[in-house]
C-alpha positions as a Markdown table, in Angstrom:
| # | Residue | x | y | z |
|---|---|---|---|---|
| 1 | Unk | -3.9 | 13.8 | -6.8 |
| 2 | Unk | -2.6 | 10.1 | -6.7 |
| 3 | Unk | -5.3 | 8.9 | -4.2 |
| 4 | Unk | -8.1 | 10.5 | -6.1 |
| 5 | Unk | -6.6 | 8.8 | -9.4 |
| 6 | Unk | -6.8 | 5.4 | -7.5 |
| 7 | Unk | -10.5 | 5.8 | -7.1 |
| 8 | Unk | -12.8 | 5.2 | -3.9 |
| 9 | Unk | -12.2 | 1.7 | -2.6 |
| 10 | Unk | -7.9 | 1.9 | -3.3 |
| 11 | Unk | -8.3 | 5.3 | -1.6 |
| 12 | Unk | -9.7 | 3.6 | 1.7 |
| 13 | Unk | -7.5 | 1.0 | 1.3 |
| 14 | Unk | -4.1 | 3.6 | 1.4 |
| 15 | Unk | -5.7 | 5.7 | 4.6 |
| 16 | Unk | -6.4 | 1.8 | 6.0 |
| 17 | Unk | -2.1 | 1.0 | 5.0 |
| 18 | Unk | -0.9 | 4.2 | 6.5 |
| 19 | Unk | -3.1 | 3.2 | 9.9 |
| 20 | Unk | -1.7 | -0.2 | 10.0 |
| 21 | Unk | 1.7 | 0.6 | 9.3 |
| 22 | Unk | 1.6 | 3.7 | 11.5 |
| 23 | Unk | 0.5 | 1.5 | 14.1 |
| 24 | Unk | 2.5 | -1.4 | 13.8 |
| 25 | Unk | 5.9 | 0.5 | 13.5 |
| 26 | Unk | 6.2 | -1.2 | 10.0 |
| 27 | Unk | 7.7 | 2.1 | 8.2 |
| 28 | Unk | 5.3 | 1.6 | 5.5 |
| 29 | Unk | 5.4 | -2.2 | 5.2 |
| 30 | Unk | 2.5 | -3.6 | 4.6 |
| 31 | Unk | 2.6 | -7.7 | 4.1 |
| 32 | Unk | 0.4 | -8.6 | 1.0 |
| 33 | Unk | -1.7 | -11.6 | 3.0 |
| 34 | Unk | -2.9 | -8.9 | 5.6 |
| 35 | Unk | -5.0 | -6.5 | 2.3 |
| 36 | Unk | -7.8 | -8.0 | 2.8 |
| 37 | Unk | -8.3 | -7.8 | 6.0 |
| 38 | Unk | -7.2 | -4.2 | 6.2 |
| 39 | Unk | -10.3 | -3.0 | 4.0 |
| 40 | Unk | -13.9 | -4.0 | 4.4 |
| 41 | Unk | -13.6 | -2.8 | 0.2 |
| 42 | Unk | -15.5 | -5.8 | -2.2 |
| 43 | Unk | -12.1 | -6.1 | -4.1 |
| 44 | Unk | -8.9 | -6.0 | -2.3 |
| 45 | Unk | -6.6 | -7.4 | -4.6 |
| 46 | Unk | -7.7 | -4.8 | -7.5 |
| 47 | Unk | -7.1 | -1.6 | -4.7 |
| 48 | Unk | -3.7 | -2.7 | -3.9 |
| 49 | Unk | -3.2 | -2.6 | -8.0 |
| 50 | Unk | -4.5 | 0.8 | -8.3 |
| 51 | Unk | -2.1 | 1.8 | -5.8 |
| 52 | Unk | 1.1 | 0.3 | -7.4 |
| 53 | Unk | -0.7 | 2.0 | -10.6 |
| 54 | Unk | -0.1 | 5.3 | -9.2 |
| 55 | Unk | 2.4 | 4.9 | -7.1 |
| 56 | Unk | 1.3 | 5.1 | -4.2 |
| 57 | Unk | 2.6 | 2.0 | -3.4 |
| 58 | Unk | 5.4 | -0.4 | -4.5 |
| 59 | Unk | 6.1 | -4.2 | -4.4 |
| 60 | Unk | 8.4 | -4.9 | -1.9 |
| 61 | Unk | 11.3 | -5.3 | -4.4 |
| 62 | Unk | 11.3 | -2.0 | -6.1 |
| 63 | Unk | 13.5 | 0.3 | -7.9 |
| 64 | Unk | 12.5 | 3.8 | -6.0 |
| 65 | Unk | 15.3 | 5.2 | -4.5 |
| 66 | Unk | 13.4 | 6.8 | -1.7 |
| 67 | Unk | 11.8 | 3.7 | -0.3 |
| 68 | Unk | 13.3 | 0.7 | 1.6 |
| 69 | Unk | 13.2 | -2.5 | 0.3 |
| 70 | Unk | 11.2 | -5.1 | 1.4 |
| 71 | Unk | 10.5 | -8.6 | 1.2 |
| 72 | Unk | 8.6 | -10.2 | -2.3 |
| 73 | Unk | 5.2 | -10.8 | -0.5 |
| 74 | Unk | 5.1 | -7.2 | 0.6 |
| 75 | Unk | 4.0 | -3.7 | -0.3 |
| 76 | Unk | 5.8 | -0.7 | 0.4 |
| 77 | Unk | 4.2 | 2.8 | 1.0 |
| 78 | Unk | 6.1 | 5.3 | -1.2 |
| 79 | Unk | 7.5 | 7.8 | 0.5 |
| 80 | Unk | 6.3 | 6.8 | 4.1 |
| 81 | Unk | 9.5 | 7.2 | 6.1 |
């Protein structure tokens, strides 16, 4: 699976997005200066990469069909509406 491919720390970081955005009401938006304070993981910044790696995330300007767009400074969590 994607989350497994993403390794340990991204991993966290995804359950820590879908929390947040769950909470929030942010259908899966997730603003890029909040990542490191979603995750107590030593490297943020290299999670959210893994994610976008495996698609488990997007940038907020994006090209999947399924998922809204957002702004630049944004992620988006595929699939998560």
């Amino acid at each position: 699976p994607k989350i497994i491919e993403a390794g340990g720390e991204a991993g966290w970081l995804y359950i820590c997005g879908l929390a947040y955005s769950s909470r929030q009401l942010t259908d899966g938006v997730i603003p890029k200066r909040l990542v490191p304070r979603l995750t107590d993981g030593s490297t943020p910044e290299a999670s959210a990469s893994a994610l976008l790696r495996v698609g488990l995330w997007h940038e907020g300007q994006h090209d999947c069909p399924r998922c809204p767009q957002a702004a630049p400074d944004t992620y988006v969590i595929h699939d998560y509406t």
